[in-house]
C-alpha positions in Angstrom: -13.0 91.8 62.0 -11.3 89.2 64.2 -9.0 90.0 67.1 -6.4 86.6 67.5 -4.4 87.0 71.0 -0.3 86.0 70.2 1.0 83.3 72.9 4.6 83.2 72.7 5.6 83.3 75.7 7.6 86.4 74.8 6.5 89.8 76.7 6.7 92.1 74.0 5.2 89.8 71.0 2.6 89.1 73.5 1.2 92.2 74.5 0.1 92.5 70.8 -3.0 90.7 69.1 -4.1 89.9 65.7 -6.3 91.7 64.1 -7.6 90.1 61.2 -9.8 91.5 58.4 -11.3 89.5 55.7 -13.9 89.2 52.8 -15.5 86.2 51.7 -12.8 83.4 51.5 -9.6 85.6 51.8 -7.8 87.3 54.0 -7.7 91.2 53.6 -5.3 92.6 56.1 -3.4 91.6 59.3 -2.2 94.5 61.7 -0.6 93.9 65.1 -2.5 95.8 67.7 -2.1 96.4 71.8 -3.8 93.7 73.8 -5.5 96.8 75.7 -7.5 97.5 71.9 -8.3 94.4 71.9 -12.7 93.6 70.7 -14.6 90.5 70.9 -14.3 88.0 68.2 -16.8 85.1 67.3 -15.4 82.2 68.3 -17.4 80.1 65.7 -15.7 82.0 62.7 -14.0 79.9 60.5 -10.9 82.0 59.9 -10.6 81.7 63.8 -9.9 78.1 63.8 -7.6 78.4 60.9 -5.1 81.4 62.3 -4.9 79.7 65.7 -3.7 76.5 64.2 -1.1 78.2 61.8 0.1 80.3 64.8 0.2 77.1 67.4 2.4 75.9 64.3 4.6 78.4 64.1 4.9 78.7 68.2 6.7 75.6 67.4 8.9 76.4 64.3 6.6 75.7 61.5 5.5 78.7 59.2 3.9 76.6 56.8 0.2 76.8 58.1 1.1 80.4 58.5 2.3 81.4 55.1 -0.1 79.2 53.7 -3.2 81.7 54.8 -5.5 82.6 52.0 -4.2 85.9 51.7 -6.2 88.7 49.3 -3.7 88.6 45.8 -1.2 91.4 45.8 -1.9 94.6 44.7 0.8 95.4 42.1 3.5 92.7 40.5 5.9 94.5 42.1 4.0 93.7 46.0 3.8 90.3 43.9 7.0 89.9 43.5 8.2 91.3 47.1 5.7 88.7 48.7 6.7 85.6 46.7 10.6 85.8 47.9 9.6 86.7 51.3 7.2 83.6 51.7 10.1 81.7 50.4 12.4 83.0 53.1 12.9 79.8 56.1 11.8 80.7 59.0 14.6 82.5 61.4 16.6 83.9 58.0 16.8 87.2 57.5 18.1 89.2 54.3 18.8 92.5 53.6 16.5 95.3 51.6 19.7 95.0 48.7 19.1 91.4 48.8 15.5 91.4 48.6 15.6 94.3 45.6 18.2 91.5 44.1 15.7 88.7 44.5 12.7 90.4 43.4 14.8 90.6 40.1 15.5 94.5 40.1 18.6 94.8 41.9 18.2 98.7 41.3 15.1 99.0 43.3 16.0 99.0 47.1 14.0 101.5 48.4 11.3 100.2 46.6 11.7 96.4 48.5 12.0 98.8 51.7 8.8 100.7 50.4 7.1 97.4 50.1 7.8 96.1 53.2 6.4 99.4 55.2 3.3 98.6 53.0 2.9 94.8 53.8 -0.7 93.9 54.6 0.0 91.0 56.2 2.7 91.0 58.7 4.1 87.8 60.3 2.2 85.9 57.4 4.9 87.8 55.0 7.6 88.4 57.4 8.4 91.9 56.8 10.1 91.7 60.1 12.8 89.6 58.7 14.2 92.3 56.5 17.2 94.1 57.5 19.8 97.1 56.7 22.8 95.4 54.8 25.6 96.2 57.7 23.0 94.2 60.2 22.5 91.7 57.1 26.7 91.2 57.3 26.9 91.1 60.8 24.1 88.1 61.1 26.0 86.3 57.8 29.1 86.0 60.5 26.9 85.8 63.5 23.5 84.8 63.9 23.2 84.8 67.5 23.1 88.6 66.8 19.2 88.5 66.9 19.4 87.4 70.4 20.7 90.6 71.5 18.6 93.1 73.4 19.5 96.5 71.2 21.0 95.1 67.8 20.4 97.6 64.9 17.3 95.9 63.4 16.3 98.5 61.1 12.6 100.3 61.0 9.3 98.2 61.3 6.0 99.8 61.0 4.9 98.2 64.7 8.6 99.7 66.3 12.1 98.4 66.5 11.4 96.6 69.8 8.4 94.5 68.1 10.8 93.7 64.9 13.9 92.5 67.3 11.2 90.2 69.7 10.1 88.7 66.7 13.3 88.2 64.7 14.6 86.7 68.2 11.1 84.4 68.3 11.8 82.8 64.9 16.0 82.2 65.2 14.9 80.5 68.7 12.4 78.4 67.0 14.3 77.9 63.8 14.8 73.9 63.1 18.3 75.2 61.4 19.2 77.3 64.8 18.5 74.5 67.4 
């Protein structure tokens, strides 16, 4: 198990830390936990050296290094399916749980891309967090600056609402298409 300290320079992100769980050359799970939880990790791990370059990436816009993680293969197609559109998704985008049923080609299935998301293993890597109810979805369409707000209606998020909004404020701020 590896424990990866966030440096963002935003309070909330930053009182959480990775941590990291892996087998042989994959990752298993990420989980956000409180700094105060926080265990000693070897230094000399491998996987160390690899998530603190793909988060100094993405401290400065880039997700690429980030998404690009050996993660453990999904566990169902339909995890599959949720992952591949939301490793697609730019970085300070967001869509709703209707457009990521939509994109996960069953249009039908909402609650089941919501479902999925409450499940994800691997959050920042597959950025859960960037998947809102369809009335905030509409309001960001006409104004993105929304996320910047201290109380918009972000929708739930397995770590809390005020977790979701810091990081969904994070990634607009260090969007390429936002600056």
């Amino acid at each position: 198990m590896l424990t990866i300290p966030l440096h963002t320079g935003d309070p909330i992100i930053d009182a959480y830390s990775l941590r990291v769980l892996t087998t042989g050359s994959v990752i298993t799970q990420i989980t956000f936990i409180n700094r105060e939880h926080e265990s000693e990790t070897n230094p000399h791990d491998p996987f160390v050296a690899l998530i603190t370059q793909a988060l100094s990436a993405w401290y400065d816009g880039d997700v690429s290094k980030l998404r690009a993680l050996p993660l453990a293969p999904a566990a169902t197609p339909w995890a599959s399916k949720i992952r591949t559109v939301l490793h697609r998704l730019p970085l300070g985008k967001t869509l709703s749980y209707t457009q990521l049923a939509q994109l996960a080609n069953n249009p039908r299935a909402v609650r089941a891309a919501a479902s999925a998301c409450a499940r994800n293993p691997f959050p920042l890597v597959i950025p859960c967090h960037a998947v809102v109810p369809q009335p905030t979805q509409h309001k960001l369409e006409r104004n993105p600056e929304l996320v910047t707000t201290a109380h918009f209606p972000s929708g739930n998020y397995a770590f809390g609402p005020d977790l979701k909004r810091a990081l969904l404020k994070f990634d607009h701020q260090h969007s390429h298409q936002f600056r």
